[in-house]
N, CA, C and O atoms as a GROMACS GRO file, in nm:
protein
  424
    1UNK      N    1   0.264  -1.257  -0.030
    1UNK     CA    2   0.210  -1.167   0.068
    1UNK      C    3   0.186  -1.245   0.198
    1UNK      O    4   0.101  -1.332   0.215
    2UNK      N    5   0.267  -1.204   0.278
    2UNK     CA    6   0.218  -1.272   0.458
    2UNK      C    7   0.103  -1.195   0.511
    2UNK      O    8   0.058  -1.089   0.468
    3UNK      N    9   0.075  -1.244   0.578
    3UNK     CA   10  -0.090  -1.222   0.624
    3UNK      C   11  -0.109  -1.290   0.736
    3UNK      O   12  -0.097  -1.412   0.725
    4UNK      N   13  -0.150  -1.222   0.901
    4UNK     CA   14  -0.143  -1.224   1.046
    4UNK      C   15  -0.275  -1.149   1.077
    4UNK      O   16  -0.320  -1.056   1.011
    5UNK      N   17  -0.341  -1.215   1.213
    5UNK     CA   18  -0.414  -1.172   1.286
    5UNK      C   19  -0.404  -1.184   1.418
    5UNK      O   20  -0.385  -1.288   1.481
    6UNK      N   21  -0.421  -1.045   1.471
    6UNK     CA   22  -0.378  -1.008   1.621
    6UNK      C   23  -0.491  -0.903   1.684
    6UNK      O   24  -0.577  -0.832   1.632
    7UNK      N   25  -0.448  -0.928   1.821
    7UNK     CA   26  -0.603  -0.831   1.887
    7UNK      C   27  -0.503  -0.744   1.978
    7UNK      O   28  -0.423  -0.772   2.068
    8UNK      N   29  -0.539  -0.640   1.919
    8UNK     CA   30  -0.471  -0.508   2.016
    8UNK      C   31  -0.538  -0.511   2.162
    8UNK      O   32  -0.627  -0.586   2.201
    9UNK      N   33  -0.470  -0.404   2.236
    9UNK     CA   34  -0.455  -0.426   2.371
    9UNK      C   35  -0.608  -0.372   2.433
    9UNK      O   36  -0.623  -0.369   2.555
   10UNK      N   37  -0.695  -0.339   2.360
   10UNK     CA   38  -0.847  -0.342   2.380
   10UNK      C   39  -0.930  -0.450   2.345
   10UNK      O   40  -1.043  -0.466   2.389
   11UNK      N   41  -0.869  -0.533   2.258
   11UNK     CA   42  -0.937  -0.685   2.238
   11UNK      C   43  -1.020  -0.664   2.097
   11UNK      O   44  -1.103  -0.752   2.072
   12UNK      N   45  -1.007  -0.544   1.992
   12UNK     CA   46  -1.011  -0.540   1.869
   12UNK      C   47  -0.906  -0.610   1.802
   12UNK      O   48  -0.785  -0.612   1.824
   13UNK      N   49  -0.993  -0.684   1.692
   13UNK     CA   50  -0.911  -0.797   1.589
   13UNK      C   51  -0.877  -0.718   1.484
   13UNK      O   52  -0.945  -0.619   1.455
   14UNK      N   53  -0.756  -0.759   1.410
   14UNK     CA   54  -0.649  -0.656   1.367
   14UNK      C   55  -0.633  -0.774   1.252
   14UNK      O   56  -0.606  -0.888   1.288
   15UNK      N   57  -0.650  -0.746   1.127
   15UNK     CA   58  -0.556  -0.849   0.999
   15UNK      C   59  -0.500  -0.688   0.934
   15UNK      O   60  -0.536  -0.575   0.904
   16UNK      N   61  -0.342  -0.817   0.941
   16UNK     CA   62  -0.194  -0.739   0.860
   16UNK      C   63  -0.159  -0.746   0.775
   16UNK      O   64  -0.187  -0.864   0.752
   17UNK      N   65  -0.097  -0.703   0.667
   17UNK     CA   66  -0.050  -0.799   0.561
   17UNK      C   67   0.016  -0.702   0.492
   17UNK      O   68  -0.005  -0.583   0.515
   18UNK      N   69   0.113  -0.750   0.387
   18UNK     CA   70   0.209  -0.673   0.358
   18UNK      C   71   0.178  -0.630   0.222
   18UNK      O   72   0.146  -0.719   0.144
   19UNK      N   73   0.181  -0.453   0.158
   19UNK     CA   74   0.128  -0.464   0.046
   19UNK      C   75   0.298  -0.393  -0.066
   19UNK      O   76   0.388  -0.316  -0.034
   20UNK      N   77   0.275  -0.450  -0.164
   20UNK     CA   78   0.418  -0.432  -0.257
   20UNK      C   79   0.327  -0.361  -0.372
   20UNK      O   80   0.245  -0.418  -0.443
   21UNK      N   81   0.362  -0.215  -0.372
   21UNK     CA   82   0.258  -0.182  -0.526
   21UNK      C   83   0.375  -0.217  -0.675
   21UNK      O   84   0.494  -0.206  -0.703
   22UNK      N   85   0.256  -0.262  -0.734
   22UNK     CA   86   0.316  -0.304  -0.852
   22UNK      C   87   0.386  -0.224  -0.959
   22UNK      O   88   0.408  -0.110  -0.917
   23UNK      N   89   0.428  -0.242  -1.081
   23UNK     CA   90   0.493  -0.153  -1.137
   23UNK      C   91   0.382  -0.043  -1.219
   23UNK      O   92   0.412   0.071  -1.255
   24UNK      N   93   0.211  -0.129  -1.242
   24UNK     CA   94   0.138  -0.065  -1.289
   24UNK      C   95   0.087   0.081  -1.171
   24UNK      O   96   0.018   0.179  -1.203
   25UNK      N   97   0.130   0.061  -1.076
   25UNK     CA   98   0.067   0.134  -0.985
   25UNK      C   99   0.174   0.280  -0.953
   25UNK      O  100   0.142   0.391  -0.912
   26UNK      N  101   0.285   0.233  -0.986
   26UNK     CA  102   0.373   0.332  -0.960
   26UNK      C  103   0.394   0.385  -1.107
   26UNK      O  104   0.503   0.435  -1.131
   27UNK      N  105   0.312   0.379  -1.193
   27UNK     CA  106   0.339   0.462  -1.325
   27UNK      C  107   0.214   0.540  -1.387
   27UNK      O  108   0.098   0.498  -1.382
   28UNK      N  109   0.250   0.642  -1.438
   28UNK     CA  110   0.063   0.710  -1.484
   28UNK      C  111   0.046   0.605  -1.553
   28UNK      O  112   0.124   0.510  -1.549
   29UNK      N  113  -0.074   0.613  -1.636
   29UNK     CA  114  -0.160   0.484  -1.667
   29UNK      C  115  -0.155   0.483  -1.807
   29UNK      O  116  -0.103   0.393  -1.873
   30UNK      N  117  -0.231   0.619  -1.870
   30UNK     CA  118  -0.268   0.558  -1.997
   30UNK      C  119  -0.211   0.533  -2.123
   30UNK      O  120  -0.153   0.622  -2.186
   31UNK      N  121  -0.226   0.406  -2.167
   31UNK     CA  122  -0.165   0.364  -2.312
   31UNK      C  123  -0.213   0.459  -2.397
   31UNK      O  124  -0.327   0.503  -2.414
   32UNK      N  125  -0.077   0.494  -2.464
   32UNK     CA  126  -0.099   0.599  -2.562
   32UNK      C  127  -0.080   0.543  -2.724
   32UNK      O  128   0.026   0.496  -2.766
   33UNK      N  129  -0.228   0.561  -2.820
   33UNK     CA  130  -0.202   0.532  -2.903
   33UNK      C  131  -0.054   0.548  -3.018
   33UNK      O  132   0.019   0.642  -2.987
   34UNK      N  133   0.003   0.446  -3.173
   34UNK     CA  134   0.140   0.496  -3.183
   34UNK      C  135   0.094   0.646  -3.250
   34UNK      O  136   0.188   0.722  -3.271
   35UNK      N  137  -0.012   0.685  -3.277
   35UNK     CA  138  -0.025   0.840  -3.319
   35UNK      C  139   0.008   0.912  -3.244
   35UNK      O  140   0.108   0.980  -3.266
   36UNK      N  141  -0.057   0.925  -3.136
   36UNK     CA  142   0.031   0.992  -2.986
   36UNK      C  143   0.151   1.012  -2.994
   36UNK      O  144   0.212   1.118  -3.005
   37UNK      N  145   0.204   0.855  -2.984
   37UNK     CA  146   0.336   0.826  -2.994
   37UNK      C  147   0.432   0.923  -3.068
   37UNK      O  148   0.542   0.970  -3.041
   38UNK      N  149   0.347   0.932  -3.173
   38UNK     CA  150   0.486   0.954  -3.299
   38UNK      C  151   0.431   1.089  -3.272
   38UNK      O  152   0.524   1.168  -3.289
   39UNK      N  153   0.325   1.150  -3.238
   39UNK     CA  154   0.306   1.316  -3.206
   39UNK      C  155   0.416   1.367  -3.102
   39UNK      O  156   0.488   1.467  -3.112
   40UNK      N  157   0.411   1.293  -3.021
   40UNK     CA  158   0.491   1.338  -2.891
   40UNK      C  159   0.621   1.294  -2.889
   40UNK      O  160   0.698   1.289  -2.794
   41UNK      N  161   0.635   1.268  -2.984
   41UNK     CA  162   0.845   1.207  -2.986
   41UNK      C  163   0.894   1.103  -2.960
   41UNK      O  164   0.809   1.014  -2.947
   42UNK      N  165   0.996   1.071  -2.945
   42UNK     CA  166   1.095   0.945  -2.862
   42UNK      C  167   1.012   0.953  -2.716
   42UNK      O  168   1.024   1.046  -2.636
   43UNK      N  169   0.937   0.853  -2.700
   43UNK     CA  170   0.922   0.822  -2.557
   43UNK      C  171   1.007   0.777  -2.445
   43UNK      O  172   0.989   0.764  -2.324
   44UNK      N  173   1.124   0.756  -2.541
   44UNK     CA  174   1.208   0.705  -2.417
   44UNK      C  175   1.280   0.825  -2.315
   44UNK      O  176   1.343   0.800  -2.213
   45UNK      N  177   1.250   0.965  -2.374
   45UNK     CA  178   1.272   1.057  -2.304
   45UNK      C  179   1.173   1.119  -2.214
   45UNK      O  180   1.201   1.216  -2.144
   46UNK      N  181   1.064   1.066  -2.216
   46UNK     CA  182   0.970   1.142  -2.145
   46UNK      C  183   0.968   1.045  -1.972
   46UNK      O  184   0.968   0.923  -1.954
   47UNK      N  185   0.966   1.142  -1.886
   47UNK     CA  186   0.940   1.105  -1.779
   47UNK      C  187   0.795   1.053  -1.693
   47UNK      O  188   0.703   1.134  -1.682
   48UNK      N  189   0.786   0.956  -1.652
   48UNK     CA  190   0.662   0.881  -1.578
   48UNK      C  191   0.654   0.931  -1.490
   48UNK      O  192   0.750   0.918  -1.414
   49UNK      N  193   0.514   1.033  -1.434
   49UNK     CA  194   0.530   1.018  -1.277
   49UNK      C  195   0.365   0.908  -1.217
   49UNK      O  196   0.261   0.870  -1.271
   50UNK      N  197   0.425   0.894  -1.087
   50UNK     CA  198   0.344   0.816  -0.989
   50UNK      C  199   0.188   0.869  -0.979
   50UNK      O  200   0.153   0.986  -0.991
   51UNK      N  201   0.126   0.785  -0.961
   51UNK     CA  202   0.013   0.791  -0.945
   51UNK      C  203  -0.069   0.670  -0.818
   51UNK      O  204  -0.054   0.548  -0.831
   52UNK      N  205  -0.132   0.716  -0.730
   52UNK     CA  206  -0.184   0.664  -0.598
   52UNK      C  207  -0.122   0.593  -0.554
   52UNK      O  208  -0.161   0.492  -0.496
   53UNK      N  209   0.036   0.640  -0.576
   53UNK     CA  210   0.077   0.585  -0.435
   53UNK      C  211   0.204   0.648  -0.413
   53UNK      O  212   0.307   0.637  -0.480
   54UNK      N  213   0.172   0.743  -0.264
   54UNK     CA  214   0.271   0.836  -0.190
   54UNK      C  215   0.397   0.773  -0.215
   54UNK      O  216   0.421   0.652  -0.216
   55UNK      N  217   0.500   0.902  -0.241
   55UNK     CA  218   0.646   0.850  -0.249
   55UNK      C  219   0.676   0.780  -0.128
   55UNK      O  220   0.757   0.692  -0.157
   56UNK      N  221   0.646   0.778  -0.003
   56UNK     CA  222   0.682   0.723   0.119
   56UNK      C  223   0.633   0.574   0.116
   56UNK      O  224   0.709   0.487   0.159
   57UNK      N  225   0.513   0.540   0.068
   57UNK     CA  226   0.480   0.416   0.048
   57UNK      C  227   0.534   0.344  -0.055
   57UNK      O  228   0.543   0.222  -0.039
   58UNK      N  229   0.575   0.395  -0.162
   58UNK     CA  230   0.668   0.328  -0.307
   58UNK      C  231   0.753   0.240  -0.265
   58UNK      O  232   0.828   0.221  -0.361
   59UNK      N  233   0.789   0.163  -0.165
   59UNK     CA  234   0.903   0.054  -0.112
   59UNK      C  235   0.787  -0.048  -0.073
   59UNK      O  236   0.828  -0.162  -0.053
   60UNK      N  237   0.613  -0.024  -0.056
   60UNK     CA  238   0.559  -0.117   0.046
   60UNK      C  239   0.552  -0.102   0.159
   60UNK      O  240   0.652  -0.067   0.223
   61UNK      N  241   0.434  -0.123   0.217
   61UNK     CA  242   0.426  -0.094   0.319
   61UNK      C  243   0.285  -0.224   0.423
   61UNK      O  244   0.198  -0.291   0.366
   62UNK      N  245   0.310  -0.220   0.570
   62UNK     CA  246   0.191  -0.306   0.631
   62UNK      C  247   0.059  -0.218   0.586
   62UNK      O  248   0.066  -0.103   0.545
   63UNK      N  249  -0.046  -0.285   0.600
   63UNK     CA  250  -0.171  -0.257   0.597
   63UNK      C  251  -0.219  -0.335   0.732
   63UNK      O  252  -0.184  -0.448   0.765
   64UNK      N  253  -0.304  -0.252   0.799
   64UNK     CA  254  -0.343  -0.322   0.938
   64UNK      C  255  -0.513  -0.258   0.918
   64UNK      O  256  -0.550  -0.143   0.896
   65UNK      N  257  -0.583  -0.366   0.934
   65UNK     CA  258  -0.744  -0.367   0.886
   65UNK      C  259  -0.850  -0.392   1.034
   65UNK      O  260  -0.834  -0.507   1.076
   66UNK      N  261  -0.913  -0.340   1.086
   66UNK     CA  262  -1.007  -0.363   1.210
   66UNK      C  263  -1.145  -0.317   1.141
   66UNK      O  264  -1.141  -0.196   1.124
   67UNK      N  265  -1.271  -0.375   1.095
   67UNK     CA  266  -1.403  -0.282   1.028
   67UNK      C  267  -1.324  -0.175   0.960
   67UNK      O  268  -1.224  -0.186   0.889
   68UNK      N  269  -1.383  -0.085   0.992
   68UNK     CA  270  -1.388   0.024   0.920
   68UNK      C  271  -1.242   0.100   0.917
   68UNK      O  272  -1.212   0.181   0.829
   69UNK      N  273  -1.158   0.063   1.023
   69UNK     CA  274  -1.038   0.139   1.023
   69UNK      C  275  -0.903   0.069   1.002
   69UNK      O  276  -0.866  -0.033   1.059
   70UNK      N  277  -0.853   0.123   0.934
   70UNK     CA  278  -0.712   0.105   0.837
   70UNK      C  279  -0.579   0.179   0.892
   70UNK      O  280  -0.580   0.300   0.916
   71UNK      N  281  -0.509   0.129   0.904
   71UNK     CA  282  -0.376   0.174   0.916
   71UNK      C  283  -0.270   0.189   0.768
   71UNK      O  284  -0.304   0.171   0.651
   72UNK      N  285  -0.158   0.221   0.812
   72UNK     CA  286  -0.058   0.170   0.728
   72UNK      C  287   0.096   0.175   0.772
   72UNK      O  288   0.104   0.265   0.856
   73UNK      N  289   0.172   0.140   0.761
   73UNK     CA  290   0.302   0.151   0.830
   73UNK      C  291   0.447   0.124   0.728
   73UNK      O  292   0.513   0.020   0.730
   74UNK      N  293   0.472   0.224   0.656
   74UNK     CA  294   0.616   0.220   0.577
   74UNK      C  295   0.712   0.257   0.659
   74UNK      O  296   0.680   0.315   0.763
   75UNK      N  297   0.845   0.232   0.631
   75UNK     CA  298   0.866   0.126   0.548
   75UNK      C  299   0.809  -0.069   0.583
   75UNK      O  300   0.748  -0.084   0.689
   76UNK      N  301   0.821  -0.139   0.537
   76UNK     CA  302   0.763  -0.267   0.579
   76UNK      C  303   0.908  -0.322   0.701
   76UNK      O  304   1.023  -0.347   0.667
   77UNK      N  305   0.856  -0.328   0.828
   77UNK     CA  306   0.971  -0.398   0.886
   77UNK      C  307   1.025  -0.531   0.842
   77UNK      O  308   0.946  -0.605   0.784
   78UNK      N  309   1.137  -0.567   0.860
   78UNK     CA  310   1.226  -0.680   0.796
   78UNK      C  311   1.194  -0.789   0.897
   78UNK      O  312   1.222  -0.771   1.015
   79UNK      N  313   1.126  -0.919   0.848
   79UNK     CA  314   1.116  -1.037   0.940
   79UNK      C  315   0.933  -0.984   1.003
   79UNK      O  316   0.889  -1.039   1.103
   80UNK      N  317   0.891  -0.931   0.966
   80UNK     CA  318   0.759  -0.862   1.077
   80UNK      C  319   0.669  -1.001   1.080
   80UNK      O  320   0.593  -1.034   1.171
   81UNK      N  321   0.697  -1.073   0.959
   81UNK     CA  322   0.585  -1.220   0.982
   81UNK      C  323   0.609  -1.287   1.074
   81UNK      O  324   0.518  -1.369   1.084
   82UNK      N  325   0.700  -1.304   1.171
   82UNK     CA  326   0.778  -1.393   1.224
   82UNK      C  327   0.770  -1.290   1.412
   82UNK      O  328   0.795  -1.350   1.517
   83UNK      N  329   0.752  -1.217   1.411
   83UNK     CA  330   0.712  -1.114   1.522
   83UNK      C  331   0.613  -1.148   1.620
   83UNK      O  332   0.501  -1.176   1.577
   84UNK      N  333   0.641  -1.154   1.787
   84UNK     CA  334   0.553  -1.176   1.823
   84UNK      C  335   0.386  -1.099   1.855
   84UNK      O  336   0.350  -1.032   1.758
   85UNK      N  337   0.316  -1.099   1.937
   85UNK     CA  338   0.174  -1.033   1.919
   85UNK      C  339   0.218  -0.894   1.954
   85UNK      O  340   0.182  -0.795   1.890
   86UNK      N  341   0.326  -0.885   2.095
   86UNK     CA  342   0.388  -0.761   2.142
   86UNK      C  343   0.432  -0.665   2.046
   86UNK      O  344   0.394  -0.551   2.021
   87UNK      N  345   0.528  -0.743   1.996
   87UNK     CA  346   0.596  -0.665   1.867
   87UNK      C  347   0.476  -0.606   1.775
   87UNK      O  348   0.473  -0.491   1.733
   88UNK      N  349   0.366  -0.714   1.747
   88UNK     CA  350   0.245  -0.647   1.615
   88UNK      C  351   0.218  -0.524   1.692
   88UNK      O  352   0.242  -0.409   1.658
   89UNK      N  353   0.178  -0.556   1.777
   89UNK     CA  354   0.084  -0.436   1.895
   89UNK      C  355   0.189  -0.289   1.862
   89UNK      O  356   0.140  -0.184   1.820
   90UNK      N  357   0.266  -0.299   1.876
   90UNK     CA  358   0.386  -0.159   1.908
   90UNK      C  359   0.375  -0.134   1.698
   90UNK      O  360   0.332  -0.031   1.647
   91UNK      N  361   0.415  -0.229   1.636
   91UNK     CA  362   0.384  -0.187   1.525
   91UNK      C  363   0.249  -0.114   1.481
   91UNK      O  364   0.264  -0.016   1.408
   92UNK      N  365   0.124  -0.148   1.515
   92UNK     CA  366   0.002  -0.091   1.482
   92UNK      C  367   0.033   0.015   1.539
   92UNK      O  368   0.064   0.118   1.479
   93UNK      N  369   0.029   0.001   1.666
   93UNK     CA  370   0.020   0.151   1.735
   93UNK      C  371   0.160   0.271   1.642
   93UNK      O  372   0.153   0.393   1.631
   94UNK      N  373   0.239   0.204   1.606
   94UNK     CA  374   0.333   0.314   1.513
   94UNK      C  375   0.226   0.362   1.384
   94UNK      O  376   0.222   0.482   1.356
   95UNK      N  377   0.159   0.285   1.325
   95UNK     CA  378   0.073   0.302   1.198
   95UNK      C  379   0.029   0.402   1.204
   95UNK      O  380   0.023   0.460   1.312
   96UNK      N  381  -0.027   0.467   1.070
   96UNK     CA  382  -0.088   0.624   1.050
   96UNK      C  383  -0.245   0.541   0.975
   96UNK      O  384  -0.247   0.461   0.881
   97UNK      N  385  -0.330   0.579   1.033
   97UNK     CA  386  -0.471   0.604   0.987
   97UNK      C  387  -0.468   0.642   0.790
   97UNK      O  388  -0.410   0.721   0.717
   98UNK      N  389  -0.550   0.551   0.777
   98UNK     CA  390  -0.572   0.544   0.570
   98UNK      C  391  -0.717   0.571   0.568
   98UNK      O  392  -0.786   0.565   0.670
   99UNK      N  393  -0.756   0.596   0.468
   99UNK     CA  394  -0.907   0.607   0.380
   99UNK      C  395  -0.924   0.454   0.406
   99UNK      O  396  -0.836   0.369   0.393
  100UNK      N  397  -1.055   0.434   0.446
  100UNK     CA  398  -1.086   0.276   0.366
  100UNK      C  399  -1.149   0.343   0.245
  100UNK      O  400  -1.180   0.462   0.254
  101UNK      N  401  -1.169   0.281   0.145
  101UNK     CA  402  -1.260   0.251  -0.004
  101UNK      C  403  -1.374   0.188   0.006
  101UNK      O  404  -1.382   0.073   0.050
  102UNK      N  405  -1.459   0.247  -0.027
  102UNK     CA  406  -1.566   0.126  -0.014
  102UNK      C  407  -1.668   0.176  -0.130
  102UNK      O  408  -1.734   0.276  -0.153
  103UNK      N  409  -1.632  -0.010  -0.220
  103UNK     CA  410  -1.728   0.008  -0.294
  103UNK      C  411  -1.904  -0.007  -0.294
  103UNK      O  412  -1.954  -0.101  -0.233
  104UNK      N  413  -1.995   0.096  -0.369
  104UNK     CA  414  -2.100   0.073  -0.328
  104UNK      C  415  -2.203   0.008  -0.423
  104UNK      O  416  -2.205   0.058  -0.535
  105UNK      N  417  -2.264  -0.065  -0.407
  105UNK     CA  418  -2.302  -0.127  -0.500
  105UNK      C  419  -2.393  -0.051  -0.568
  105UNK      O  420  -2.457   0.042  -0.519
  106UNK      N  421  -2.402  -0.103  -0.722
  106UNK     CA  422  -2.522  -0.003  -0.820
  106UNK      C  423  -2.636  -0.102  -0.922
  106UNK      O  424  -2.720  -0.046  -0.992
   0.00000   0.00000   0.00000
């Protein structure tokens, strides 16, 4: 994962970094006991679908982080680590606004 920090053209600090979801992330989740198993048939016919994470993002995509506000930008440009601040700048500004998460403590 490459990972950059840049200050957009208001002088807010910006960390980038490139996110690749894994194979656990692009598949529903739960392990099914072999009772399941053998209830529900040959698994090798049953189809997986995705779970939290948009078909548009499924290739990876930048994540661009300032406090509280998040970007994201699919597909991931080719070489983007290697880009100068200009280039980041025009990339953020392409980015679409994300949820942040925030965990709260208990």
């Amino acid at each position: 994962m490459a990972y950059r920090i840049f200050e957009d053209a208001l002088g807010a600090v910006w960390e980038v970094w490139d996110v690749l979801p894994g194979s656990a992330e692009r598949r529903a989740g739960e392990r099914r006991s072999s009772e399941a198993r053998a209830a529900a048939g040959d698994r090798r016919v049953e189809r997986l679908s995705a779970i939290g994470v948009h078909q548009d993002l499924s290739a990876g995509w930048l994540c661009f982080l300032s406090g509280s506000d998040k970007r994201r930008l699919a597909p991931i440009p080719s070489a983007w680590e290697q880009l100068d601040m200009d280039a980041l700048r025009e990339l953020h500004a392409a980015a679409r606004p994300a949820a942040v998460h925030v965990e709260l403590a208990g």
